[in-house]
N, CA, C, O and CB atoms as a CASP TS submission, in Angstrom:
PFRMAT TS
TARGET T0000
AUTHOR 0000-0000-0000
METHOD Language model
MODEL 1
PARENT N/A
ATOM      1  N   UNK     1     -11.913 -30.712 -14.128  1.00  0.00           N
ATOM      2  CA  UNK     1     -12.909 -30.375 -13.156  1.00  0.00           C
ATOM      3  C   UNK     1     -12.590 -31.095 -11.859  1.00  0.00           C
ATOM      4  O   UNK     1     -12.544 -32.321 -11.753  1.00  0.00           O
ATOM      5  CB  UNK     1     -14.310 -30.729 -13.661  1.00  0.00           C
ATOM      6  N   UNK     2     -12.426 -30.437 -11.119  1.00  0.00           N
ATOM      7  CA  UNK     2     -12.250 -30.654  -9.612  1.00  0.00           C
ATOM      8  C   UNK     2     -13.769 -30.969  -9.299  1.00  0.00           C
ATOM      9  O   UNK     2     -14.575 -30.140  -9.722  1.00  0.00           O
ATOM     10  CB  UNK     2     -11.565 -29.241  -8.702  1.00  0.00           C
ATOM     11  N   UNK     3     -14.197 -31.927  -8.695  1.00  0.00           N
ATOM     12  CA  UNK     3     -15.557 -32.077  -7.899  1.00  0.00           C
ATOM     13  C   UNK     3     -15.364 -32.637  -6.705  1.00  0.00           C
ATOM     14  O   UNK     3     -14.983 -33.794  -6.523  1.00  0.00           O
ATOM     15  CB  UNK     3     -16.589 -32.895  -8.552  1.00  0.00           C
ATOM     16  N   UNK     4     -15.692 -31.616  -5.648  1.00  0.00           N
ATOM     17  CA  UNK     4     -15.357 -32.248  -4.335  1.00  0.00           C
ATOM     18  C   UNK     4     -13.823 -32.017  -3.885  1.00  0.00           C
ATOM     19  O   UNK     4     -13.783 -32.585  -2.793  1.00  0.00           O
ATOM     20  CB  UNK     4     -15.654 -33.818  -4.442  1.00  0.00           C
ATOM     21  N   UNK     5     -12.874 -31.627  -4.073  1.00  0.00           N
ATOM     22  CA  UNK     5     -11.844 -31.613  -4.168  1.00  0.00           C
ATOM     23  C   UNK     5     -11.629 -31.892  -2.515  1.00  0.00           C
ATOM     24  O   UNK     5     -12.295 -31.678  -1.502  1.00  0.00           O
ATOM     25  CB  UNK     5     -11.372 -30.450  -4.947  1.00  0.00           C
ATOM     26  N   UNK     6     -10.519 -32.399  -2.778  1.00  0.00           N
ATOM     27  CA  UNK     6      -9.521 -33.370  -1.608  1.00  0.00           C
ATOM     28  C   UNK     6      -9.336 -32.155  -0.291  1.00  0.00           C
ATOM     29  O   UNK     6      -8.786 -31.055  -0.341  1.00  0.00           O
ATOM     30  CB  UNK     6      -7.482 -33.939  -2.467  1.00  0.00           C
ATOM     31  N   UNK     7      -9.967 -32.787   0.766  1.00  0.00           N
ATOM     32  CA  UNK     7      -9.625 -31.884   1.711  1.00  0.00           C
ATOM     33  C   UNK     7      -8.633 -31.704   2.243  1.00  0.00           C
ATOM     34  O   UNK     7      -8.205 -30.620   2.639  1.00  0.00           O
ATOM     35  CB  UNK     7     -10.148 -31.908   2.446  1.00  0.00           C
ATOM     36  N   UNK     8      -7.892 -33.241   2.363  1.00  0.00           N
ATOM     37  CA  UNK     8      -6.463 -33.240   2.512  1.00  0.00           C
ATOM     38  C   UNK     8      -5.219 -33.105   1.893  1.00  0.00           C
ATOM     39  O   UNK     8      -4.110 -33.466   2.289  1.00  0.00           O
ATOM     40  CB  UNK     8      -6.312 -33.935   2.819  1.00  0.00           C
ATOM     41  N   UNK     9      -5.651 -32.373   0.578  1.00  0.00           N
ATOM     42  CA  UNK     9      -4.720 -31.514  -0.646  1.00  0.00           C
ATOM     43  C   UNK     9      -4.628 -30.097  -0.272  1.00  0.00           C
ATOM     44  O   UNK     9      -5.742 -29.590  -0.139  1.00  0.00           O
ATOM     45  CB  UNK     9      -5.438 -31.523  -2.266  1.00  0.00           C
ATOM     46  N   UNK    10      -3.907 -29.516  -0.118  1.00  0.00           N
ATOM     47  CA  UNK    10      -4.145 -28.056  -0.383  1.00  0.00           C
ATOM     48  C   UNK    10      -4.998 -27.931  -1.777  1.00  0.00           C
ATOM     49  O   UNK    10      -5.018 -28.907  -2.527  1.00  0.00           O
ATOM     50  CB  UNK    10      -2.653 -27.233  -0.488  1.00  0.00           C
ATOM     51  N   UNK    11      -5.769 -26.617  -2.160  1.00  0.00           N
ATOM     52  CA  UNK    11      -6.741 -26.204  -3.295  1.00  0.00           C
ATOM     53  C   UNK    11      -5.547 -25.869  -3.912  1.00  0.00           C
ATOM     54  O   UNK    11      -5.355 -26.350  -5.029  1.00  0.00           O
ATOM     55  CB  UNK    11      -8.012 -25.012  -3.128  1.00  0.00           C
ATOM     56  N   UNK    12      -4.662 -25.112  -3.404  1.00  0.00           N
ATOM     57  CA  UNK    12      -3.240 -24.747  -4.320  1.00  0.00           C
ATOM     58  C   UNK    12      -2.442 -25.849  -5.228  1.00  0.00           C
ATOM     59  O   UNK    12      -2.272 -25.990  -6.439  1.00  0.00           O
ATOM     60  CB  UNK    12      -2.083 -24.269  -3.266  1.00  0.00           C
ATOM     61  N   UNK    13      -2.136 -26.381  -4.352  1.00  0.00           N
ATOM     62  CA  UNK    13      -1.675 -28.240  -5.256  1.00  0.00           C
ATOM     63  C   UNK    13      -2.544 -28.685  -6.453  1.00  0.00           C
ATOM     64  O   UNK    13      -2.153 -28.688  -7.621  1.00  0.00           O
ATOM     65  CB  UNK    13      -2.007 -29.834  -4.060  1.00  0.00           C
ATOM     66  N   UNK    14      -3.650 -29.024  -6.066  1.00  0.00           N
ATOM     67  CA  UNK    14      -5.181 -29.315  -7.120  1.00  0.00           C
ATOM     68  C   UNK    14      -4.858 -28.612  -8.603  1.00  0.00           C
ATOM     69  O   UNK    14      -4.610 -29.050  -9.726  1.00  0.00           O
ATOM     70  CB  UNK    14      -6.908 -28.340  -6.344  1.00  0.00           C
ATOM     71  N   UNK    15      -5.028 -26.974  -7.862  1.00  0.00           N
ATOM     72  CA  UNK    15      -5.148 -25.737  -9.658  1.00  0.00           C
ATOM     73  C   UNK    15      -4.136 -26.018  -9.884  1.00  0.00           C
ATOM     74  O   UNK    15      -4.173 -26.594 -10.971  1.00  0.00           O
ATOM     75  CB  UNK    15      -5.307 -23.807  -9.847  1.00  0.00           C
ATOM     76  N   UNK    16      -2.874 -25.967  -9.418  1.00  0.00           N
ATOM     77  CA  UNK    16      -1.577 -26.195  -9.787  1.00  0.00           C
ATOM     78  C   UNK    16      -0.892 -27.371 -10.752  1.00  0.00           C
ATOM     79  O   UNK    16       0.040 -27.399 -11.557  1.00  0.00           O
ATOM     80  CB  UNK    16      -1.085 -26.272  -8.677  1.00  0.00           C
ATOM     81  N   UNK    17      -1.470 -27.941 -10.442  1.00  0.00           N
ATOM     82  CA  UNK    17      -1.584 -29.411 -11.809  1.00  0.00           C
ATOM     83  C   UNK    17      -2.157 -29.102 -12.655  1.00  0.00           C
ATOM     84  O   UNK    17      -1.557 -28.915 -13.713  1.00  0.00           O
ATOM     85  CB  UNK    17      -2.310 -30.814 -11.617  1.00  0.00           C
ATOM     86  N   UNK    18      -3.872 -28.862 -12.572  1.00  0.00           N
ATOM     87  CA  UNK    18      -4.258 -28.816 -13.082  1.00  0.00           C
ATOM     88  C   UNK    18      -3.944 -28.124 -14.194  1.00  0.00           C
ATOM     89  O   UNK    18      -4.051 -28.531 -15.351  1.00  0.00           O
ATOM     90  CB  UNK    18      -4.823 -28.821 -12.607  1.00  0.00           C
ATOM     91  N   UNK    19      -3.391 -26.632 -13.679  1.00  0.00           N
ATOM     92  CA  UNK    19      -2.896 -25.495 -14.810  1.00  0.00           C
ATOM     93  C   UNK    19      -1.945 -26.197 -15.519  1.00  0.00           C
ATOM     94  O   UNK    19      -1.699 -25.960 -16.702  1.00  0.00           O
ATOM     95  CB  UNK    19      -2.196 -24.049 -14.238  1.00  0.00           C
ATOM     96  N   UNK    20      -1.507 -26.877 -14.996  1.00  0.00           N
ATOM     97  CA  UNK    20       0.241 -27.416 -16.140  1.00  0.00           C
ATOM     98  C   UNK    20      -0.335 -28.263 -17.087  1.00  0.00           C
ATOM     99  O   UNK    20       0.239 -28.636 -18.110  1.00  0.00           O
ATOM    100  CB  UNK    20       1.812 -28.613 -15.234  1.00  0.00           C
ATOM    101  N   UNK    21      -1.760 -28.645 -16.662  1.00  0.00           N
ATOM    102  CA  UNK    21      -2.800 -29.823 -18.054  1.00  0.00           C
ATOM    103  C   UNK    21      -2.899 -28.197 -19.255  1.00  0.00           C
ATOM    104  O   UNK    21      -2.599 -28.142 -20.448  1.00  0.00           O
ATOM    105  CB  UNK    21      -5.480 -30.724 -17.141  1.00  0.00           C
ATOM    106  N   UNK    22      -3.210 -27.536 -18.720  1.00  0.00           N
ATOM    107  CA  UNK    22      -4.158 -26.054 -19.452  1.00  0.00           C
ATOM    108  C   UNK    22      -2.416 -25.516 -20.153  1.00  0.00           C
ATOM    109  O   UNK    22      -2.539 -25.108 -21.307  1.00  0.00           O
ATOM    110  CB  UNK    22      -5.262 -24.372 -17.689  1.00  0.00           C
ATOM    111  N   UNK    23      -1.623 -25.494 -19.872  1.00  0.00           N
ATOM    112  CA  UNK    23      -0.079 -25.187 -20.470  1.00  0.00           C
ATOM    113  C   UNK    23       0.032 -26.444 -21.592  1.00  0.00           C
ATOM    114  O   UNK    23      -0.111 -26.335 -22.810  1.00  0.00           O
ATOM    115  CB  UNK    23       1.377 -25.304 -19.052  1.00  0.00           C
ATOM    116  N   UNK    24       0.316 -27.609 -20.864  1.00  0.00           N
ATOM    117  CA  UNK    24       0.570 -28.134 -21.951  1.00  0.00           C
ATOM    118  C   UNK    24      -0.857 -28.907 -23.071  1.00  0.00           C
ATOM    119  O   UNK    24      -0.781 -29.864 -23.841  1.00  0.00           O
ATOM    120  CB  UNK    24       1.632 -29.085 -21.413  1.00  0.00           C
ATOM    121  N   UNK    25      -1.726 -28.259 -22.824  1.00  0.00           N
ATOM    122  CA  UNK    25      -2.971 -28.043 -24.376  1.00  0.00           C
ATOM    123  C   UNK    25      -3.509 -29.397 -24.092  1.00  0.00           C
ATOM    124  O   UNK    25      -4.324 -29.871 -24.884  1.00  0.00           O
ATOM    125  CB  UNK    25      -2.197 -27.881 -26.460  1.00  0.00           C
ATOM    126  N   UNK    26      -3.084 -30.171 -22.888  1.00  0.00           N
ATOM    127  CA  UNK    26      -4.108 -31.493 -22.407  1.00  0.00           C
ATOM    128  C   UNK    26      -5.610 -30.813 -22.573  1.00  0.00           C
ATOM    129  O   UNK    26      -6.237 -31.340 -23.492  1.00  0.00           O
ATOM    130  CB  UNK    26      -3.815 -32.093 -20.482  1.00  0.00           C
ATOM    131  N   UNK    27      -6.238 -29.883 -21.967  1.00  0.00           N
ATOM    132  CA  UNK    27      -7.428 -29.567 -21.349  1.00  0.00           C
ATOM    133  C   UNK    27      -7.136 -27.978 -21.632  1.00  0.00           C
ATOM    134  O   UNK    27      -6.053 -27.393 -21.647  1.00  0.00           O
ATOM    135  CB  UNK    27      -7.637 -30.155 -19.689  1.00  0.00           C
ATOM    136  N   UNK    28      -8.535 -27.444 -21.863  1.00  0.00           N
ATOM    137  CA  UNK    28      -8.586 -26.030 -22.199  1.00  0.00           C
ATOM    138  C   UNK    28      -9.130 -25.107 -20.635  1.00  0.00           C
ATOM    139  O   UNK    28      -8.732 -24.056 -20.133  1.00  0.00           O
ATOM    140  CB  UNK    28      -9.789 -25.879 -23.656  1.00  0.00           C
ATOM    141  N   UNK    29     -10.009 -25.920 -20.306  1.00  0.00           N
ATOM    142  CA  UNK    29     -10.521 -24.716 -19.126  1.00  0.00           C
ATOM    143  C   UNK    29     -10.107 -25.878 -18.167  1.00  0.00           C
ATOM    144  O   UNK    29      -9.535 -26.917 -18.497  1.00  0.00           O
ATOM    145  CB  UNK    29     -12.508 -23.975 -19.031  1.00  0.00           C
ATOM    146  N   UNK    30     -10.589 -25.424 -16.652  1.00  0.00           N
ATOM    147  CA  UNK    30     -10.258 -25.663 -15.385  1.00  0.00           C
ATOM    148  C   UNK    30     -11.572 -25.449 -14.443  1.00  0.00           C
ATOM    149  O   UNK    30     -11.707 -24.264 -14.138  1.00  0.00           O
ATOM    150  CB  UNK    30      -9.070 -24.761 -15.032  1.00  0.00           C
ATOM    151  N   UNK    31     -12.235 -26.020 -14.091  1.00  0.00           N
ATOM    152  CA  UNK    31     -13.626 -25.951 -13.705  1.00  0.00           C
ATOM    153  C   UNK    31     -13.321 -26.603 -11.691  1.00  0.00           C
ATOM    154  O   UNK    31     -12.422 -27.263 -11.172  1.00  0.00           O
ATOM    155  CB  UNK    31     -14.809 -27.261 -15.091  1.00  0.00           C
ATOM    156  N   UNK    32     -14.857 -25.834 -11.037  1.00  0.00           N
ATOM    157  CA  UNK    32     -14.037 -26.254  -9.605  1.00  0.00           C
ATOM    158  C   UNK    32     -15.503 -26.554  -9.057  1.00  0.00           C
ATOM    159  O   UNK    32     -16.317 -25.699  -9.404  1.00  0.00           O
ATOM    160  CB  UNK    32     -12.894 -24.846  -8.587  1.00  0.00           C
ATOM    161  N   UNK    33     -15.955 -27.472  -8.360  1.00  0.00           N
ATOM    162  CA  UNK    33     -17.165 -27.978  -7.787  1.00  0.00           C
ATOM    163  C   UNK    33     -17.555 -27.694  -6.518  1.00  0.00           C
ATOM    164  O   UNK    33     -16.541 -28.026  -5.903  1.00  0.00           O
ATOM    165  CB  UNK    33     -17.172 -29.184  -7.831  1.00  0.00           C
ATOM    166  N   UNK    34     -18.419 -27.262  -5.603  1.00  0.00           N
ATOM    167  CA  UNK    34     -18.360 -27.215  -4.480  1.00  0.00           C
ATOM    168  C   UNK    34     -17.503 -27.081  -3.832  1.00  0.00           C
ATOM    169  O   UNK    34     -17.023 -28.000  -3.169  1.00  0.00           O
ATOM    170  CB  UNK    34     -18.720 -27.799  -4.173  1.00  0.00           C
ATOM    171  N   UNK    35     -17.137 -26.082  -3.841  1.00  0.00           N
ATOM    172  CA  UNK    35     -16.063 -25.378  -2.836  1.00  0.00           C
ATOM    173  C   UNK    35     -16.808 -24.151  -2.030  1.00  0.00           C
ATOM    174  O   UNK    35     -17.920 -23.720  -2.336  1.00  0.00           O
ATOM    175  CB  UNK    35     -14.662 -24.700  -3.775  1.00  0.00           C
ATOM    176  N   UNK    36     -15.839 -23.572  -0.736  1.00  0.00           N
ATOM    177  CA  UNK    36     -16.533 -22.343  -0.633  1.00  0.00           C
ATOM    178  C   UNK    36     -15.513 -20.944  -1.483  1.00  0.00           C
ATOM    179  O   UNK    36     -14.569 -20.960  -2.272  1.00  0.00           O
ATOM    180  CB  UNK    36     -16.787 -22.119   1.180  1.00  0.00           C
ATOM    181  N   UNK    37     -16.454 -19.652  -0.691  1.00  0.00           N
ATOM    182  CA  UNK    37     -15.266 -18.915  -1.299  1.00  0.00           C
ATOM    183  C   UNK    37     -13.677 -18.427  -0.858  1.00  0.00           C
ATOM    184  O   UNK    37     -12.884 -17.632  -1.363  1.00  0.00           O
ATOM    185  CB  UNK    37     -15.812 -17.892  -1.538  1.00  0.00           C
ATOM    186  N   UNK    38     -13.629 -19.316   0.343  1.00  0.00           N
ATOM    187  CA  UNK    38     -12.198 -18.875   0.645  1.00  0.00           C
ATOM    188  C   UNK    38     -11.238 -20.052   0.076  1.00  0.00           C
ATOM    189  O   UNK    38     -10.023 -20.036   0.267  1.00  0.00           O
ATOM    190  CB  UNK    38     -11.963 -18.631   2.352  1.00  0.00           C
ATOM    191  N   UNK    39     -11.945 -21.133  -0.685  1.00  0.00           N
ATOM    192  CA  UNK    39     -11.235 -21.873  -1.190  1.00  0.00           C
ATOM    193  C   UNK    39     -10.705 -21.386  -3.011  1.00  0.00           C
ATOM    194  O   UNK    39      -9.682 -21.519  -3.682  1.00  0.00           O
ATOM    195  CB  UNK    39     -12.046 -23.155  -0.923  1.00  0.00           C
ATOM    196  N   UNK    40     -12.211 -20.730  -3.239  1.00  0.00           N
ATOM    197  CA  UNK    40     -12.065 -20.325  -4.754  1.00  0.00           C
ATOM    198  C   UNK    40     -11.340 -19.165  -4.643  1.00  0.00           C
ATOM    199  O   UNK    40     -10.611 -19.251  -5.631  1.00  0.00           O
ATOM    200  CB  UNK    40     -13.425 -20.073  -5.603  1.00  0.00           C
ATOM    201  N   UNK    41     -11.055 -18.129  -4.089  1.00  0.00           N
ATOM    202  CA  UNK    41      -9.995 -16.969  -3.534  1.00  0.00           C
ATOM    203  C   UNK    41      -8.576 -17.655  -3.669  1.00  0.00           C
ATOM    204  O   UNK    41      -7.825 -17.226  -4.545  1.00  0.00           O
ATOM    205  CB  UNK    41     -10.290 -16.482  -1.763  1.00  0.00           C
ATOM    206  N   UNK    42      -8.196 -18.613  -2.921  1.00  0.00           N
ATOM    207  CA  UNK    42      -7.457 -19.291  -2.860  1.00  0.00           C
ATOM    208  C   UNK    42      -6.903 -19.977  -4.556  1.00  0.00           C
ATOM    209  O   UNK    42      -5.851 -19.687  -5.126  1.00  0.00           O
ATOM    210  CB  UNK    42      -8.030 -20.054  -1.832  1.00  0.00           C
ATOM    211  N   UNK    43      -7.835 -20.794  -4.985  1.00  0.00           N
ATOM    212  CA  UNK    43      -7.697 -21.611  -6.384  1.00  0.00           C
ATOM    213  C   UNK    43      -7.847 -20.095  -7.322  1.00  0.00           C
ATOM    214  O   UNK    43      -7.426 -20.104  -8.478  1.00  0.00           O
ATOM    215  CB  UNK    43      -9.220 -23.093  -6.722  1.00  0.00           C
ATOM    216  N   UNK    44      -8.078 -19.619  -7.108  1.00  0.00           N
ATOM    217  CA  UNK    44      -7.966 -18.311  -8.325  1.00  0.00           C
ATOM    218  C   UNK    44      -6.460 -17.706  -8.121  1.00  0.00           C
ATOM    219  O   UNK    44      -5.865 -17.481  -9.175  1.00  0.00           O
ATOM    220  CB  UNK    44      -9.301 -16.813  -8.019  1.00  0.00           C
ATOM    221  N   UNK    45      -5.880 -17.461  -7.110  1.00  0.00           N
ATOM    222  CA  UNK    45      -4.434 -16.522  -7.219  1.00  0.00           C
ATOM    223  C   UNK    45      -3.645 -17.666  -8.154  1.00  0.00           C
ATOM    224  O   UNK    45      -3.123 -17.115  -9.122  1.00  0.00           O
ATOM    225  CB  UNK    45      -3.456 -16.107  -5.379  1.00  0.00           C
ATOM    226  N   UNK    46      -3.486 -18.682  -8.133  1.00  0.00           N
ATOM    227  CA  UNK    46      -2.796 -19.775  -8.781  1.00  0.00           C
ATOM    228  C   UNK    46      -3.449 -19.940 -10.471  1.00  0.00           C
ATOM    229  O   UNK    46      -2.736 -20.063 -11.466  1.00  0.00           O
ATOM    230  CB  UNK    46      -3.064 -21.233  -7.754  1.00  0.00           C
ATOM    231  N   UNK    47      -4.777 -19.908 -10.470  1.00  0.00           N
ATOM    232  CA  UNK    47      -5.038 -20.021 -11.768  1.00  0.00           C
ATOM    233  C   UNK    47      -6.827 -19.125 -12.025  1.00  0.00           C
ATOM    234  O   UNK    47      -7.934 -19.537 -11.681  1.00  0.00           O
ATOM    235  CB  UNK    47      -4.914 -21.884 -12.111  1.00  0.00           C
ATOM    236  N   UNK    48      -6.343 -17.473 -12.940  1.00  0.00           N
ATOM    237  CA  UNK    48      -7.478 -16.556 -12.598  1.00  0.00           C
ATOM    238  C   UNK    48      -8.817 -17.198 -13.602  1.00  0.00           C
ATOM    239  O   UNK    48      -9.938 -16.694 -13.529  1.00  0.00           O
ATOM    240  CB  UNK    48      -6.991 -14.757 -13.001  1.00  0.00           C
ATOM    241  N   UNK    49      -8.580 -18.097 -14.313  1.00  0.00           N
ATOM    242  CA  UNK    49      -9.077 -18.570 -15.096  1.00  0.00           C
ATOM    243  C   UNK    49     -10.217 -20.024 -14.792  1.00  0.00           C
ATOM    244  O   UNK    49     -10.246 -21.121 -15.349  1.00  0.00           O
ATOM    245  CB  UNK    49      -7.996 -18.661 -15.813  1.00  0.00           C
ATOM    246  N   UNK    50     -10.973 -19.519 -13.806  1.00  0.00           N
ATOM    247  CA  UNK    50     -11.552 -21.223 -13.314  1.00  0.00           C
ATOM    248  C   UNK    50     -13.534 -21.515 -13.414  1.00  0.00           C
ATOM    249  O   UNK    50     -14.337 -20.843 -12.765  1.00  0.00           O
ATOM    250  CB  UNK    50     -10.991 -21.432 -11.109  1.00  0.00           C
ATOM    251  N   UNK    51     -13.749 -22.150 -13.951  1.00  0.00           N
ATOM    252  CA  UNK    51     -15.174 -22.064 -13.652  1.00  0.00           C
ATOM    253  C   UNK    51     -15.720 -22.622 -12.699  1.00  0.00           C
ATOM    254  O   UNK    51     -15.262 -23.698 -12.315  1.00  0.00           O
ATOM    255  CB  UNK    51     -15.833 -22.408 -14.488  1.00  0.00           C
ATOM    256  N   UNK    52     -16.419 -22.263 -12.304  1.00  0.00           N
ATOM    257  CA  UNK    52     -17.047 -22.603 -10.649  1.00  0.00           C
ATOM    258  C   UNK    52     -18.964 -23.109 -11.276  1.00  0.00           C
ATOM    259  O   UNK    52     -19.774 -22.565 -12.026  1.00  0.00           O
ATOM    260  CB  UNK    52     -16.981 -20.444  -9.176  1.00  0.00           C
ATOM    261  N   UNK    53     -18.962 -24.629 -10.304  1.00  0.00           N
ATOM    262  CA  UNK    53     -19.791 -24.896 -10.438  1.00  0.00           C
ATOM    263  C   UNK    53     -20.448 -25.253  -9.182  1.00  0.00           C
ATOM    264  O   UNK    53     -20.018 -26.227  -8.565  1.00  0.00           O
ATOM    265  CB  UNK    53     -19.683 -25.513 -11.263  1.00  0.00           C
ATOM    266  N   UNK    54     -21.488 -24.551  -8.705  1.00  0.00           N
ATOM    267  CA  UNK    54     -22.082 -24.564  -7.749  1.00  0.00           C
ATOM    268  C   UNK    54     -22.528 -25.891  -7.054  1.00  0.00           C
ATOM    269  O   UNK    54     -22.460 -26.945  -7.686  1.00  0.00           O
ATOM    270  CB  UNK    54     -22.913 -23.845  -8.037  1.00  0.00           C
ATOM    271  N   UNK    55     -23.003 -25.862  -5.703  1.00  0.00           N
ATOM    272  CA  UNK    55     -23.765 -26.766  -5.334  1.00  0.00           C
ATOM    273  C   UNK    55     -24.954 -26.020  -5.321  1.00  0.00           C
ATOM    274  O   UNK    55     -25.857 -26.825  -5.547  1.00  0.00           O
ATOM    275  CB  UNK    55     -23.388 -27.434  -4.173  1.00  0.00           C
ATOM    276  N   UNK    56     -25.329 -25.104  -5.199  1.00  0.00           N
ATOM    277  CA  UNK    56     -26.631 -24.241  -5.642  1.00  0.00           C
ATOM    278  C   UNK    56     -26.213 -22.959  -5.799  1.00  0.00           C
ATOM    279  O   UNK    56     -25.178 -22.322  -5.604  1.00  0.00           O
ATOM    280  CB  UNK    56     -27.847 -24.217  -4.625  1.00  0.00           C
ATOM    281  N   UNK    57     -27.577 -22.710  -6.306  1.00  0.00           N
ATOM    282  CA  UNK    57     -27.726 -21.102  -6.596  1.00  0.00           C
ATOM    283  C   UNK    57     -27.349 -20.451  -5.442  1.00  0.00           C
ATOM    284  O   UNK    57     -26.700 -19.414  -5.576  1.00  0.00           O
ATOM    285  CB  UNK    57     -29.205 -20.576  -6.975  1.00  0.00           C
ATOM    286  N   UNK    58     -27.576 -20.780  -4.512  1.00  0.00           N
ATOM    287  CA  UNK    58     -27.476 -19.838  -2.747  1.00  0.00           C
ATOM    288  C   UNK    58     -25.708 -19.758  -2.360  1.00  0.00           C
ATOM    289  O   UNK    58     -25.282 -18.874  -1.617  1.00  0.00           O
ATOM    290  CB  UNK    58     -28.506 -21.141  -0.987  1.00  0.00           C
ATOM    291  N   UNK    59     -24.786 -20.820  -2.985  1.00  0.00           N
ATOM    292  CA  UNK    59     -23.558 -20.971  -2.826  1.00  0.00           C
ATOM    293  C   UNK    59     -22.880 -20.138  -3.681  1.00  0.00           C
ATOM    294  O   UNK    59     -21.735 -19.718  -3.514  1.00  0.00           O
ATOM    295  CB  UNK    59     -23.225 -22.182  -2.928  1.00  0.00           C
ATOM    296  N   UNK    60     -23.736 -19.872  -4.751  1.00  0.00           N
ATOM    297  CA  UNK    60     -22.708 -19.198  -6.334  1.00  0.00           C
ATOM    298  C   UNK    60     -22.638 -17.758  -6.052  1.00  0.00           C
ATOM    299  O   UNK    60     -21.668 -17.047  -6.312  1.00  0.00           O
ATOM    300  CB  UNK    60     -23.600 -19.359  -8.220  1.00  0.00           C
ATOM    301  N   UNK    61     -24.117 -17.247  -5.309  1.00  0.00           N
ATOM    302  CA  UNK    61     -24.273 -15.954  -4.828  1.00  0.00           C
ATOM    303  C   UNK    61     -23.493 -15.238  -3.261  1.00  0.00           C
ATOM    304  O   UNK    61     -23.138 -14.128  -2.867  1.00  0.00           O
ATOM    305  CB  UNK    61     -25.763 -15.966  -4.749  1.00  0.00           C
ATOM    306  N   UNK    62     -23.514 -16.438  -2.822  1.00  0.00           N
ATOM    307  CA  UNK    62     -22.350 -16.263  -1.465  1.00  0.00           C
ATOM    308  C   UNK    62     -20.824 -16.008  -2.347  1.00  0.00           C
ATOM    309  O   UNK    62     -20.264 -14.921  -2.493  1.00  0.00           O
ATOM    310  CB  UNK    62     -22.222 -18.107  -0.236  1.00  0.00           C
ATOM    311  N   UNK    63     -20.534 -16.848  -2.673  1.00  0.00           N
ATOM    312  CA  UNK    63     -18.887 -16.707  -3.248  1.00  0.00           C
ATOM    313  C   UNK    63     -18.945 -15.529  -4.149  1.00  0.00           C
ATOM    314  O   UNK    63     -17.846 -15.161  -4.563  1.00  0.00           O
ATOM    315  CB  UNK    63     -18.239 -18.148  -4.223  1.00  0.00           C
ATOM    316  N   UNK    64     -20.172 -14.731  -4.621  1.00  0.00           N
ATOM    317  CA  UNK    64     -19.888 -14.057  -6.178  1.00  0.00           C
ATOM    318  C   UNK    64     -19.821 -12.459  -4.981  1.00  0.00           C
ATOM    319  O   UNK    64     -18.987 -11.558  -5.066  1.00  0.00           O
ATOM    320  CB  UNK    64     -21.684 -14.279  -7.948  1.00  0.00           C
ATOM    321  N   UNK    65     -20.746 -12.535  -4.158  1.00  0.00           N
ATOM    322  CA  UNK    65     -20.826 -11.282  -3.093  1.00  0.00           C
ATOM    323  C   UNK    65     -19.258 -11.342  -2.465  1.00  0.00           C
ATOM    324  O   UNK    65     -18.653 -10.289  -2.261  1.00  0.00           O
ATOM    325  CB  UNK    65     -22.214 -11.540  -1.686  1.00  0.00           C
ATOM    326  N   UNK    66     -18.860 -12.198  -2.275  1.00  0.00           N
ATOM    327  CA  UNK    66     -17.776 -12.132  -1.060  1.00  0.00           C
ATOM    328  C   UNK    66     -16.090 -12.388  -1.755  1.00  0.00           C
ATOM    329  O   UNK    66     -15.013 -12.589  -1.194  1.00  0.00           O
ATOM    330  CB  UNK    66     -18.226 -13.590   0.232  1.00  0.00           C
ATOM    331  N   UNK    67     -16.401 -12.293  -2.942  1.00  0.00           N
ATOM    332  CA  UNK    67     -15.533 -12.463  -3.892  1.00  0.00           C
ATOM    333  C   UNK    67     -14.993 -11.051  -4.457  1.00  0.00           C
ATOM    334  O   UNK    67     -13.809 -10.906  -4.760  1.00  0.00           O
ATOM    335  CB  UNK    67     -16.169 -13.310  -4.894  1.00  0.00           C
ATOM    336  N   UNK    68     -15.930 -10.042  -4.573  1.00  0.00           N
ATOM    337  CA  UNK    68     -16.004  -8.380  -4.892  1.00  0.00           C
ATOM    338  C   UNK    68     -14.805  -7.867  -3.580  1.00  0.00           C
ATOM    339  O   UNK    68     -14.528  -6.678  -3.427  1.00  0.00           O
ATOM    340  CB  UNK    68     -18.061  -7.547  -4.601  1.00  0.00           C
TER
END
């Protein structure tokens, strides 16, 4: 779980590790905290598999509209 993730990382770098935990059977899912959606657009082409955990309900519905 990414929370907050590093602004001065690319989001690409971040999933990108992360996925090689989810390859080698460290960790099963990949979870992402407060982000917006051009970041989760972004962290999804690298890994389609991510759960997104809101900072609210009003954020989950922005990214889920603009995500379609």
């Amino acid at each position: 779980m990414a929370n907050r993730p590093d602004k001065n990382t690319p989001i690409e770098d971040t999933v990108e590790a992360m996925a090689g935990l989810v390859k080698e059977g460290k960790v099963k899912y990949l979870g992402l905290s407060e982000v917006n959606s051009d970041t989760l657009r972004r962290a999804y082409k690298i890994h389609p598999s991510i759960s997104l955990y809101p900072s609210s309900t009003i954020d989950l519905t922005i990214s889920c509209r603009n995500s379609s």
